[in-house]
TORLUM-766050 format. One record per residue: y, x, z of N, C-alpha, C in turn; residue in three letters. Coordinates in steps of 0.05 Angstrom, whole numbers, plus 5000, padded with zeros to 4 digits. Atoms other than C-alpha are relative to their C-alpha. Example, Ala and Ser with C-alpha at 12.3 -4.5 7.8 and 13.67 -1.06 7.14 Angstrom:
BEGIN
497650185000491052465156502450185000ala
497649844999497952735143502249855014ser
END
This chain:
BEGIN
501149734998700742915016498650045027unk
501349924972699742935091496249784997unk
502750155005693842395081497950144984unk
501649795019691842765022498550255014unk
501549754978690843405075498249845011unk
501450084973688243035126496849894980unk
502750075006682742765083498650154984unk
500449715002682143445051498550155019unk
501649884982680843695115497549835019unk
502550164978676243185146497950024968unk
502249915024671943295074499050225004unk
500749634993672144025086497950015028unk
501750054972669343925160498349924995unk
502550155002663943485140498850104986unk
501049885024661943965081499850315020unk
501149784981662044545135497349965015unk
502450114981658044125184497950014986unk
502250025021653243915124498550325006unk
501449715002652344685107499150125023unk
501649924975651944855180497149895010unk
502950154999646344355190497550234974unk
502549915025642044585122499850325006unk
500549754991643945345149496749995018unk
500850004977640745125209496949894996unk
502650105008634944775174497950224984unk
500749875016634145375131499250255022unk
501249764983632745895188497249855016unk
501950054997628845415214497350004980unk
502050025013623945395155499250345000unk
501149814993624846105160498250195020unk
500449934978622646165220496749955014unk
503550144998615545715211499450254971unk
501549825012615146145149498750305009unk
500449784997615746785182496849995021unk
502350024983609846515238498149934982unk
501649985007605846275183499250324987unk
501649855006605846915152498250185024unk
501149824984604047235220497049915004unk
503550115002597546745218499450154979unk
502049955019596246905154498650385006unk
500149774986596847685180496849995019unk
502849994972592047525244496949874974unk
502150095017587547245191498650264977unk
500249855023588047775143498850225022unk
501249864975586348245211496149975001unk
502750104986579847785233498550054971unk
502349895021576947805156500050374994unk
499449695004578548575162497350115017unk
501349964988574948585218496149905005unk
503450025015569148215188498750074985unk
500649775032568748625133498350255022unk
500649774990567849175181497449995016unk
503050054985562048755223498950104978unk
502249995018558948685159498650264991unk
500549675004559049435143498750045018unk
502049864973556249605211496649845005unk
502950055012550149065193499050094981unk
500950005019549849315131498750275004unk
501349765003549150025152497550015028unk
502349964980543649805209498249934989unk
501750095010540549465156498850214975unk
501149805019540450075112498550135025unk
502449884984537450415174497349915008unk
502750065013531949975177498749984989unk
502449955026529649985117499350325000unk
501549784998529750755119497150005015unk
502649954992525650705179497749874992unk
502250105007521150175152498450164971unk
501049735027520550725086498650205016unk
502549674988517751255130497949895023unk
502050184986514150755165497349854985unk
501750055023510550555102498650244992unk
501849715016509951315076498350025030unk
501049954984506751425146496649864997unk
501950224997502150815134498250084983unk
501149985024500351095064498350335003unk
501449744991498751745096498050005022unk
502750144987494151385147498149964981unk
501550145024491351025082498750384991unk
501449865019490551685051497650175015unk
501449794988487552085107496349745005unk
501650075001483051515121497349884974unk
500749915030481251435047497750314995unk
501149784997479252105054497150095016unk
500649954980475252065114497249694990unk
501450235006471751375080498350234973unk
501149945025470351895019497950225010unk
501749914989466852335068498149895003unk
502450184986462851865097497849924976unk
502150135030460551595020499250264995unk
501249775006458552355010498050055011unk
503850044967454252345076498249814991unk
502450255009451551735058498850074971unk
500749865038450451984981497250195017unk
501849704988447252665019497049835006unk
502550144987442952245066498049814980unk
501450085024441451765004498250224990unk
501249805010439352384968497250155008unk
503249964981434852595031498449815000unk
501250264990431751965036498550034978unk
500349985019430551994960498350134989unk
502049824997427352644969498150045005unk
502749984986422552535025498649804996unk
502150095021420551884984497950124981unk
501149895028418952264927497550215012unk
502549794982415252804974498449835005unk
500750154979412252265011497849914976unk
501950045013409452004941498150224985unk
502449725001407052734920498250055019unk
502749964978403252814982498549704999unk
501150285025401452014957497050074982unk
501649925037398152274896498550235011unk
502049655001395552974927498149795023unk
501850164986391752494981497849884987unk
501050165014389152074926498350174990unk
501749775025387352664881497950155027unk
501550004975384252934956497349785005unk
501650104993381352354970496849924980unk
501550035016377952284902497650224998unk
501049804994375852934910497750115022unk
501749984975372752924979497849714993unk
501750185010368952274948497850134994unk
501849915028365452684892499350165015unk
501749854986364253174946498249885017unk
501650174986361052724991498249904980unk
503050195023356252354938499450264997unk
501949855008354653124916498250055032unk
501349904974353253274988497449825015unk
502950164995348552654997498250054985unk
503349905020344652834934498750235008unk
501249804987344553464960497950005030unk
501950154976342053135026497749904994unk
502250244999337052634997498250334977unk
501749875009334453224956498450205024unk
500749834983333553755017498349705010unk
501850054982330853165050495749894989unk
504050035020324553064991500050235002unk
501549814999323753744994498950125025unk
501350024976323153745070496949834996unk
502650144995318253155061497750164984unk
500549855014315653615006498550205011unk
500149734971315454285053497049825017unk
502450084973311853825108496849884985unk
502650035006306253595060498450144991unk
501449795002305154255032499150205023unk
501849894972305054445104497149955012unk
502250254987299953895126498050164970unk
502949965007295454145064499550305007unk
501149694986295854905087499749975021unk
500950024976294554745147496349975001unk
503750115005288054315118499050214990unk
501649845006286554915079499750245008unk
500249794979287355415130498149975028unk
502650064979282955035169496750004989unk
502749955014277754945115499350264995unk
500549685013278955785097498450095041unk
501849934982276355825177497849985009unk
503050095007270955385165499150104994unk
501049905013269055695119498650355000unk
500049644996269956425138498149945027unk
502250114980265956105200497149965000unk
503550125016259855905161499750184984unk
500849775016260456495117498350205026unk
501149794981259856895181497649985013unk
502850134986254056475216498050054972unk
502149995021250856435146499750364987unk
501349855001250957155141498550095024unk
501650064970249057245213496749964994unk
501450065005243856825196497750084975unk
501549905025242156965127501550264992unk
498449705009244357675116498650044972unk
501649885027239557745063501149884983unk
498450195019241857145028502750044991unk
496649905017248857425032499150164992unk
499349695023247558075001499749884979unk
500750165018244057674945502849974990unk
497850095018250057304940503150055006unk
498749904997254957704963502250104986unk
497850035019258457844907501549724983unk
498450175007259457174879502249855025unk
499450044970261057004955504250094996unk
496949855005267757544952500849904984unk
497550135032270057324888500349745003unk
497650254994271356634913500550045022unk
498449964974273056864984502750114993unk
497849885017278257314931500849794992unk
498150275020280156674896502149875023unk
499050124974281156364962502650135013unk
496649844989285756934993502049874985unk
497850025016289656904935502149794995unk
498650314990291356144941500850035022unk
498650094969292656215012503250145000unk
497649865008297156844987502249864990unk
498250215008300356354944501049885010unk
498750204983301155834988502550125026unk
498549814971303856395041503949954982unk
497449885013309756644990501649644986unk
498450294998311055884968501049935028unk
499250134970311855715047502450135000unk
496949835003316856315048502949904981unk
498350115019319956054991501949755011unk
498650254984321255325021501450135027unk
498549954986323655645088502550144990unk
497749905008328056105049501949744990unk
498550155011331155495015501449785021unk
499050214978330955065078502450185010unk
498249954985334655575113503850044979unk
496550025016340655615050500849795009unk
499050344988340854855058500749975024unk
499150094970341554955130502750185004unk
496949844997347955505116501349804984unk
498250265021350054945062501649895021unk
499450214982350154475112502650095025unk
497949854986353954995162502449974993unk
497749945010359055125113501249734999unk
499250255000359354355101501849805022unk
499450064982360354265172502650075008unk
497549824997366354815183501149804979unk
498550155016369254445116501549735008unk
498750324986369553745153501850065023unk
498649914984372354175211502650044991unk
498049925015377354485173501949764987unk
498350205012379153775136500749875027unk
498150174979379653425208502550115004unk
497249864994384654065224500849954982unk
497550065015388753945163500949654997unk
499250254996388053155175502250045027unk
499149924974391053355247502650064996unk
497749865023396653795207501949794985unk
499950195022397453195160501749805019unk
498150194975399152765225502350045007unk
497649994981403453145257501950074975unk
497950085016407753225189500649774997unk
500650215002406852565186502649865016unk
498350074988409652475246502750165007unk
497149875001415352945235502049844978unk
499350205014416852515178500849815013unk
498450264991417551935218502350065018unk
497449904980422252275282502550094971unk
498049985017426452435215500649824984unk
499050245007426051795186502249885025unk
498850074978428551555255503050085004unk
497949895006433952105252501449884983unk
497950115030436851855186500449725010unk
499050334996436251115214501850065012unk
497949924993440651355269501950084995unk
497449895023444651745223501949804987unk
499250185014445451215184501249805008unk
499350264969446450645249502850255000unk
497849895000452551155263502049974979unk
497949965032456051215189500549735000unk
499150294998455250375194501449975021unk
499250054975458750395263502050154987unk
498249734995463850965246501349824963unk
499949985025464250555170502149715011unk
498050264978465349885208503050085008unk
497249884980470950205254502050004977unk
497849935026474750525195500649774980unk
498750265013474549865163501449785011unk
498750114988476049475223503750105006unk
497049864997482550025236501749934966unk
498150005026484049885160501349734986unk
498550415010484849125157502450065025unk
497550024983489049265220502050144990unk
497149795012493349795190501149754977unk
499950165025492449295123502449865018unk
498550174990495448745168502350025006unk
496749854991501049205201501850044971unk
497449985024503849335130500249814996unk
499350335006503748615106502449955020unk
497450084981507648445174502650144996unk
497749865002511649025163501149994973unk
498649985029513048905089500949724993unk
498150145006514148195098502850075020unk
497649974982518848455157502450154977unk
497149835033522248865094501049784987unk
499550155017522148305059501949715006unk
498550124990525447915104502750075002unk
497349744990531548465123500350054975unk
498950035023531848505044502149754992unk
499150285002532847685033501950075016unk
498650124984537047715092502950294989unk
498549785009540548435063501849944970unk
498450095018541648075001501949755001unk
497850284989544347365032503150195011unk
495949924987550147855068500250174981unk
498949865030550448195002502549834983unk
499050225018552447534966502049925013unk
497250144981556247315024502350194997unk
497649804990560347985027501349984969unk
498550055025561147954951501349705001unk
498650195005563347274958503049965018unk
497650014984567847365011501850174989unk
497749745010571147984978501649844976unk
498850215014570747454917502649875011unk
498050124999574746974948502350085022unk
498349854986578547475004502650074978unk
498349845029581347814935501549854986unk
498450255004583047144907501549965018unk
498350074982586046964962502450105007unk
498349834995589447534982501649974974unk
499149975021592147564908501749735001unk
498550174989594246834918501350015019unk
497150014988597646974975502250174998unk
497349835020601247464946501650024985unk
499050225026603247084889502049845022unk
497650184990606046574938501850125013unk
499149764984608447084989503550044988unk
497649855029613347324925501049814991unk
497650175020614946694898501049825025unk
498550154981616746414972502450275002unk
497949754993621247064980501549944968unk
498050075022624046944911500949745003unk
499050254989624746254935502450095014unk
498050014975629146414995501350154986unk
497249845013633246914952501149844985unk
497650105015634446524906502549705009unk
499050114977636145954960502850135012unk
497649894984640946434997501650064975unk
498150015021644546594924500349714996unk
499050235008644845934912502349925018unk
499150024989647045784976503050065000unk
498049755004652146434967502449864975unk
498950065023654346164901501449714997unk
499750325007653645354905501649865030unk
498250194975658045204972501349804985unk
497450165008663244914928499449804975unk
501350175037658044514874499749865018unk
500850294977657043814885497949935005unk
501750054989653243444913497249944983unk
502850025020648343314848498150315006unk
501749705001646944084850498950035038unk
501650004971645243994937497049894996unk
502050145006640743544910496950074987unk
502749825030636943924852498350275036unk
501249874986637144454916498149965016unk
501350084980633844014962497350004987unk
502150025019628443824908498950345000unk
501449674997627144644906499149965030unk
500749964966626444614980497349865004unk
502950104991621044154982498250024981unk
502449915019617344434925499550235007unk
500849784983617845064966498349965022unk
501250144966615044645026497149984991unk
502850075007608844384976499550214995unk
501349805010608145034951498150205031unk
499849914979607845245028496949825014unk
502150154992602444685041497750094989unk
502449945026598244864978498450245012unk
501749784987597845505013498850095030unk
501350114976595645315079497149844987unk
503250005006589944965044498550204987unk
501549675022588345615004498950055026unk
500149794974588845985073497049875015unk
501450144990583945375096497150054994unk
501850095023579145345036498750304994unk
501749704994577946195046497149994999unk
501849934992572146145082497849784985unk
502150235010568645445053499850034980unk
499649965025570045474978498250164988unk
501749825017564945804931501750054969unk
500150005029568245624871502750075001unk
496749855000575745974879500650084975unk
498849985027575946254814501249834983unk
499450095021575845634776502749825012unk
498250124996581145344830502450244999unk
497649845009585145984816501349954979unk
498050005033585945914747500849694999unk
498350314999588045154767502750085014unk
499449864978591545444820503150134984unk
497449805012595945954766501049784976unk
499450155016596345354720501749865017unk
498050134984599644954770503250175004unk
496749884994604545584779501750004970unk
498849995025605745644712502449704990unk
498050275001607544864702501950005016unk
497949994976611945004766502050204989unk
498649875013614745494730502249994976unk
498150215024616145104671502249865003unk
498750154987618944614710502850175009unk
496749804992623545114737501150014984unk
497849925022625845314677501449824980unk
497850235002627144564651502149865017unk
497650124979630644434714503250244995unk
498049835008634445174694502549864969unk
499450055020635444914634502749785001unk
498750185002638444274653502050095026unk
497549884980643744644708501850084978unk
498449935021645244994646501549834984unk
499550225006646444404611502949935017unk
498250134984650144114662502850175005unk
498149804991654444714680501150094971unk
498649955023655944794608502249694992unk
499250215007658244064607502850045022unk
497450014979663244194674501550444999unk
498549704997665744974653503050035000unk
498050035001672244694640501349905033unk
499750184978672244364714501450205010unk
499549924987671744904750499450304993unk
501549645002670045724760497350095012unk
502549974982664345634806498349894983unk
502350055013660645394753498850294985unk
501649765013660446094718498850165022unk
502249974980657646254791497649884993unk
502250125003652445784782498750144972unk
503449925029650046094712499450245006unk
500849694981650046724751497850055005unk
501950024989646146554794497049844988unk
502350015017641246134743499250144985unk
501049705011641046744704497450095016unk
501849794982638047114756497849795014unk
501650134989633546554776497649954980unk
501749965024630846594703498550245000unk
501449714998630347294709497150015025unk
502149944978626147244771497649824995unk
502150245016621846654738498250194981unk
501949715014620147214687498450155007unk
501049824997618647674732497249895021unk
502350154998614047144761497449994984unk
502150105028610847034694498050324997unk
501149775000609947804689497850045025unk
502050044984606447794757498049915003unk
502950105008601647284741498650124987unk
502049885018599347634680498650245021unk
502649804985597348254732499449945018unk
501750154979594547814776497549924978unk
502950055028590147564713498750324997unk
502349785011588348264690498750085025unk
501449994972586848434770496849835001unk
503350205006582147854760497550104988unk
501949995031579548024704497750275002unk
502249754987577448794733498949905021unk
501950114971575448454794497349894994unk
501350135013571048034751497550234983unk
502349765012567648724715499350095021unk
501949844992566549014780497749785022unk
502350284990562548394807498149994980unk
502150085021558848384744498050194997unk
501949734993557149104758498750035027unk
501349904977554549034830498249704989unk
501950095004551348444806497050074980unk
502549895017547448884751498250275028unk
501649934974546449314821498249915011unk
502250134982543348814857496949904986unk
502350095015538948624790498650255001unk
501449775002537249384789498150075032unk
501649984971535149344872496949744997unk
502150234992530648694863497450134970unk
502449965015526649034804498850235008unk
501949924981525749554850497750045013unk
501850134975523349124900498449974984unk
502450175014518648804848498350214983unk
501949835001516249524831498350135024unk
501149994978514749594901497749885012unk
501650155001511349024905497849964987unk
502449925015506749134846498150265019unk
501749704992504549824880499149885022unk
501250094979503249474943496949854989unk
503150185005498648984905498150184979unk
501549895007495849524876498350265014unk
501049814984493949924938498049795016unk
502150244984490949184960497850024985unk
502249995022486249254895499350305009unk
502049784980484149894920498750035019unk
501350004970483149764994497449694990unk
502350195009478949074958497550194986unk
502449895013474349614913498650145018unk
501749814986473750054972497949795013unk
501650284986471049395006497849944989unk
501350115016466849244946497250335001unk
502249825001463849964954498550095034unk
501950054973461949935028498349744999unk
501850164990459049305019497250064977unk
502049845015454849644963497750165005unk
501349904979453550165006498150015023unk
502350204983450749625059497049964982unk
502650235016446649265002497750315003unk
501649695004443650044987498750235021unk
501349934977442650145065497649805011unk
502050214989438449545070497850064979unk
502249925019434149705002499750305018unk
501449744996432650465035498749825030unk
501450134975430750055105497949844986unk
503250045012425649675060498550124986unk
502149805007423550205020499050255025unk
501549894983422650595093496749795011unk
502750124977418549955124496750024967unk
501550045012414850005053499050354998unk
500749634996414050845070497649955021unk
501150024969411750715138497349824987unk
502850135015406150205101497850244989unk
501749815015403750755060499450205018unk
501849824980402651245116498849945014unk
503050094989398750765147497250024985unk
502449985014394550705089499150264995unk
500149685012395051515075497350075025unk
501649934972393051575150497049864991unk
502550164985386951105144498050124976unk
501549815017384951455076500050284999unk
499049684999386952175082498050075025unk
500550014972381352415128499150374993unk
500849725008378953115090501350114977unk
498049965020384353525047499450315004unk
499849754997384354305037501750095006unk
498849814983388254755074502350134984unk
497849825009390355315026501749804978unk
498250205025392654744971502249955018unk
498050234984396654395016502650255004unk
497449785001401055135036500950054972unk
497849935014401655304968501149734991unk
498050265007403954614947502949975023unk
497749974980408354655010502550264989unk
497249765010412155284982500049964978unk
498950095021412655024917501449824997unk
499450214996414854384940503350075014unk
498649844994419854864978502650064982unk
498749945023422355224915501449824986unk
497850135008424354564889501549875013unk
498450064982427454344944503050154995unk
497249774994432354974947501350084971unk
499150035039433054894866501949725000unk
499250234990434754194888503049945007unk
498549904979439654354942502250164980unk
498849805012442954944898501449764979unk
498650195017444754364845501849815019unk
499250104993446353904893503550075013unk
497249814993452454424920500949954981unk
498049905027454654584858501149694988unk
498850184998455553874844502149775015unk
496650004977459553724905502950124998unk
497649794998463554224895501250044971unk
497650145023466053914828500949815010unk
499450245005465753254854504550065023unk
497549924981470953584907502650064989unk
498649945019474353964854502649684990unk
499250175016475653304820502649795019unk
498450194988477352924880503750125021unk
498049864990482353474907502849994977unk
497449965026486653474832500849635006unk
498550205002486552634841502350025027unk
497550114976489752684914502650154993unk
497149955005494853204885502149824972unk
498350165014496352674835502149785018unk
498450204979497652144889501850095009unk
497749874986501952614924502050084987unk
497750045029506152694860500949824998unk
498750235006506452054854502549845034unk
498550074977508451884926503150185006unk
497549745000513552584923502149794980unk
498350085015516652134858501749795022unk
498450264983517651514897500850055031unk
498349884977520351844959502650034983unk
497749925012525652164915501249744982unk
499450175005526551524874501849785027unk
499150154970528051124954502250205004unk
498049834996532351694965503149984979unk
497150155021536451594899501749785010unk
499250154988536750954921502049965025unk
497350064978539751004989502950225001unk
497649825005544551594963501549724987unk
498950235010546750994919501649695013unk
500250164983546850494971502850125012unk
497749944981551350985011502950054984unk
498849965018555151124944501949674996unk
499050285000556650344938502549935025unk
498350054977558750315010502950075000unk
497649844991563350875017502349874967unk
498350085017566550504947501749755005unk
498050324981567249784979502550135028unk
498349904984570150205035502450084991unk
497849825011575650504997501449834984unk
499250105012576749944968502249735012unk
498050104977577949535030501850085014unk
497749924979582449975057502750024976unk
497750075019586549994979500749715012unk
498850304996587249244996501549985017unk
499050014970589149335069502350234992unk
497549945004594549865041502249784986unk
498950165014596149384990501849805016unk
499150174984597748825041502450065017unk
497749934987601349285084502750044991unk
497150125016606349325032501249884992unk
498250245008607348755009501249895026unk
499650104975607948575090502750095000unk
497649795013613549195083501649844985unk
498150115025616848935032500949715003unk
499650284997616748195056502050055027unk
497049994980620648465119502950124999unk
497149815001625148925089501549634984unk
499650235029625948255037501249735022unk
499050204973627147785110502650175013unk
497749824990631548325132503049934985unk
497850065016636348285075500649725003unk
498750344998636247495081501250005022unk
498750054977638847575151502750154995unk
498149735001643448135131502749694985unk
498050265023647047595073499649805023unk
500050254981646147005131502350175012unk
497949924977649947445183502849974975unk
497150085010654847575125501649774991unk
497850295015655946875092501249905036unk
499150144982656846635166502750215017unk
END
C-alpha cells in the first residue's frame, strides 16, 4: 500500500506538473493571441484610416471636377459670347458685302448711263459737224454771193456812172430812151433789192448758227462741269472703296484675333478636359481600389471574425475541456493537443489572410475556399466528436469523468453548430455585399456613359468651332473675290474716266434721287431682314441656354448623387467599425471570463 501511495503520489505530481506546464503553455498562446489580435486592431485602425484618406481624395477630387464644371460652363460662355461676337462680325461683313454689292451695281448704272451718254454725245457731235460742214458751205455760199454783189454793185455803179455821163452827155438821147433806160435801172434795183434781203437772210442765219454754236459751247461747258462732278463722285467712290478696304483689313484683323483667342481657348479646354479626363481615370482607379479594398477589407474583416469566434470558441472549449478532462487519459491530452495545433494552423492561415489584405484581388474565390476549409474543419471536428463519443461510450463503465467528457462534447457540438450557423450569415453577408458591388458597379457604368455623353457634346462643339472655321475661310475666299471685283471697278473708272467726257446735268440729279429712293427701299428691306435674322438667332441662343440650364442640372444630379454615395460608404464604414468594436467587446469580456475560470481552476 505504502508503495502503492507513493507511486500514486509521484503520478499525481507529474500529472500536476504536466497540467501546470500546458497551463503555462496555454496563457502563453493566449497571450501571442491576445497581441495578435492587437495587430490585427492597429491594422484594422491604419485601413480605417485609409479609408478616410481616400474619402478626403475623393472629396478633393469631387471638388475638382466641380471646379473644372464651372470652368468648362465659363469656357462655353466665352464660346458663346464669342460666337456671338463672330456672328456680328459675319453681319458687318454681310452689310459691307451688301454695300460693296450696291456701289457695284451703282457703279454699273452709272456704267450704262455713261454708255447711253456717251452714245448720245456721239450722235450729238456727228449732228453738230453736219451742222458745221453745212454752216460752213453756206458761209462759202454767203461769201460767193457776197463776191457777186459786190461785182454787181460795182457794175450797178458803173453803170449808174455811164448812165449819168451818158445823160450828161446825151441828155437828148436819154429822154429818147429814158423810159426803157428806168425799167431796166427798175429791173436792176429790184435784183439788188433781192440780193439785199437774201444777204439779210444769210446774216440772219449766220448769226442763229453763231447762237447754235454759243449754246453748243455752254453745253460742252456744262458737260466738262458735270465731267468734273462725275470725278469728284468718282473720287468719293474711291475714298469709300478705301474705307471698306480698311473696314474690311479691320474685320480680318479683329476676325483673325477672335480665331487666334479661340484655338487658344479651343486648346485650354482640350488641356483642361484631358486634365478631367485624367482626375476621372485616376477618380475611377481609387474608385476600384476603394471598392476593392472594402471588397477584400469586408472579406477580411468577416474572416477575421469568423476566426476571431472560432479561436474564442477554441479556447472555451480548451478551458472546458481542460475544466472537465484533468482526470482523462492521456489518449484524450493527445486528441487535445491535435486541437491545439489546428488552432495554431488556423492562427497561421490567418496571419496570411491578415497578409494577403492588401495584395490579393481575388479574395472571394479564396473565401469560399477559405469557408470550405472551415467547413471540412468542422467536419473533422465533428468526426473527431464523434469518435470521443465513441470512445467515451466504450469507457462509461470505467469511470464518471467520462459523462464529463460528453458534457463537454455536447457543448463542443453545440458550438460547432453554432459555427455552421455563422458561416451561413457570413454567406448571406456576402452575398448582400456582392448586390451592393454590383450596384455601384451599375453606378460607375451609369458615370462613364456620362462621361461618353460629355464627350460626344465636346466633339460636337469641335464640329462647330470646324464649320465656323469653314465659314471664315469662306468669308476670306469672298473678301478676295470683292478685292478683284474692286481692282476690276477701279479698271472701269479708268475707262469711264477716259470715255465719260460730256453727260447732262439735270439727268444725272434726277437719276441720283431715284437711285436714292431705291437705296432707302433697299435699306428698309435690308432692316427688316436683320431683324428676323436676329429674331431667329436670339430663339437659337435661348435654345442653347436650355440646353446648357439641362446639363448644369443634370452635373448637379450627379454630384448630389456622388455626395449621396459618399455619405452611404460613410455610414457604412462606420456600421463596420461599430461592428468590430463589438466583436473586440465581446472578445474581451470572452478573455475576461477565460481568466476568471483560469484564476478559478488554479
Amino acid at each position: 500500500k505504502k508503495s502503492l501511495t507513493e507511486n500514486l503520489k509521484s503520478i499525481l505530481h507529474t500529472k500536476q506538473n504536466a497540467q501546470v506546464k500546458q497551463i503555462q503553455v496555454d496563457d502563453e498562446e493566449l497571450q501571442q493571441s491576445q497581441r495578435e489580435i492587437k495587430t490585427l486592431k492597429e491594422q484594422c485602425q491604419e485601413t480605417i484610416q485609409i479609408c478616410q484618406q481616400l474619402k478626403l481624395q475623393i472629396q478633393q477630387k469631387d471638388q475638382l471636377i466641380a471646379e473644372q464644371l464651372q470652368q468648362i460652363s465659363q469656357a462655353k460662355a466665352q464660346i458663346q459670347n464669342l460666337e456671338e461676337i463672330q456672328t456680328a462680325n459675319q453681319q458687318e461683313l454681310q452689310k459691307l458685302n451688301k454695300a460693296i454689292s450696291n456701289t457695284e451695281a451703282e457703279k454699273r448704272d452709272m456704267q450704262i448711263e455713261v454708255d447711253t451718254n456717251s452714245e448720245l454725245i456721239q450722235l450729238q457731235k456727228d449732228q453738230i459737224q453736219k451742222q458745221i460742214q453745212n454752216l460752213q458751205q453756206m458761209i462759202e455760199e454767203n461769201s460767193s454771193l457776197q463776191k457777186e454783189n459786190e461785182q454787181l454793185s460795182e457794175q450797178i455803179d458803173l453803170q449808174v456812172k455811164y448812165q449819168i455821163q451818158r445823160e450828161q452827155d446825151e441828155s437828148v438821147l436819154l429822154e429818147k430812151c429814158n423810159l426803157q433806160q428806168l425799167n431796166d435801172f427798175l429791173q436792176v434795183y429790184e435784183q439788188k433789192l433781192n440780193l439785199e434781203e437774201q444777204i439779210q437772210n444769210i446774216t440772219m442765219e449766220k448769226e442763229e448758227k453763231d447762237l447754235q454754236s454759243k449754246q453748243f459751247q455752254m453745253s460742252l461747258i456744262q458737260a466738262s462741269q458735270f465731267d468734273q462732278q462725275k470725278q469728284q463722285q468718282i473720287d468719293a467712290l474711291a475714298m469709300l472703296n478705301q474705307q471698306l478696304n480698311e473696314q474690311n483689313r479691320q474685320n480680318e484683323e479683329q476676325s483673325q484675333l477672335t480665331i487666334n483667342q479661340l484655338e487658344i481657348e479651343l486648346n485650354q479646354l482640350k488641356e483642361k478636359f484631358q486634365a478631367i479626363n485624367m482626375t476621372l481615370q485616376e477618380f475611377r482607379d481609387l474608385r476600384d481600389q476603394f471598392s476593392q479594398f472594402e471588397q477584400t477589407n469586408s472579406s477580411a474583416s468577416a474572416k477575421m471574425c469568423c476566426r476571431i469566434e472560432q479561436m474564442e470558441l477554441c479556447l472555451q472549449g480548451i478551458e472546458k475541456s481542460k475544466l472537465t478532462l484533468k482526470e482523462v487519459n492521456l489518449s484524450q491530452e493527445e486528441q487535445i493537443s491535435s486541437l491545439i495545433k489546428k488552432i495554431d494552423e488556423l492562427n497561421q492561415e490567418n496571419q496570411l489572410l491578415v497578409q494577403e489584405q492588401l495584395t490579393n484581388l481575388q479574395l472571394k474565390n479564396k473565401m469560399e475556399i477559405q469557408v470550405s476549409q472551415v467547413e471540412t474543419l468542422a467536419n473533422q471536428q465533428k468526426q473527431q466528436i464523434q469518435d470521443l463519443q465513441n470512445e467515451l461510450e466504450n469507457e462509461k463503465e470505467t469511470s464518471k469523468t467520462h459523462q464529463i467528457c460528453k458534457q463537454s462534447l455536447e457543448q463542443l457540438q453545440s458550438q460547432v453548430d453554432q459555427q455552421q450557423s455563422e458561416n451561413e450569415k457570413l454567406n448571406q453577408l456576402l452575398s448582400s455585399q456582392k448586390d451592393v458591388l454590383d450596384d455601384q458597379k451599375q453606378r460607375i457604368q451609369d458615370l462613364q456613359t456620362e462621361l461618353q455623353n460629355k464627350t460626344s457634346l465636346y466633339s460636337e462643339l469641335n464640329e462647330q468651332f470646324e464649320d465656323l472655321q469653314q465659314s471664315i475661310q469662306q468669308n476670306q475666299q469672298l473678301q478676295e473675290q470683292n478685292k478683284s471685283l474692286k481692282m476690276q471697278i477701279a479698271d472701269l473708272t479708268k475707262l469711264s474716266q477716259n470715255q465719260t467726257t460730256q453727260i447732262q446735268a439735270l439727268k444725272k440729279v434726277e437719276l441720283e434721287s431715284h437711285s436714292q429712293k431705291q437705296k432707302i427701299q433697299f435699306l428698309e428691306e435690308q432692316t427688316t431682314q436683320y431683324e428676323q435674322v436676329i429674331g431667329q438667332l436670339n430663339q437659337k441662343l435661348k435654345i442653347q441656354l436650355r440646353k446648357v440650364d439641362e446639363q448644369e442640372e443634370i452635373i448637379e444630379n450627379m454630384q448630389l448623387k456622388m455626395r449621396k454615395q459618399n455619405v452611404e460608404y460613410e455610414k457604412q464604414i462606420q456600421e463596420q467599425i461599430a461592428l468590430k468594436m463589438n466583436i473586440e467587446k465581446q472578445y474581451q469580456s470572452q478573455v475576461l471570463q477565460s481568466r476568471m475560470m483560469i484564476s478559478r481552476k488554479e
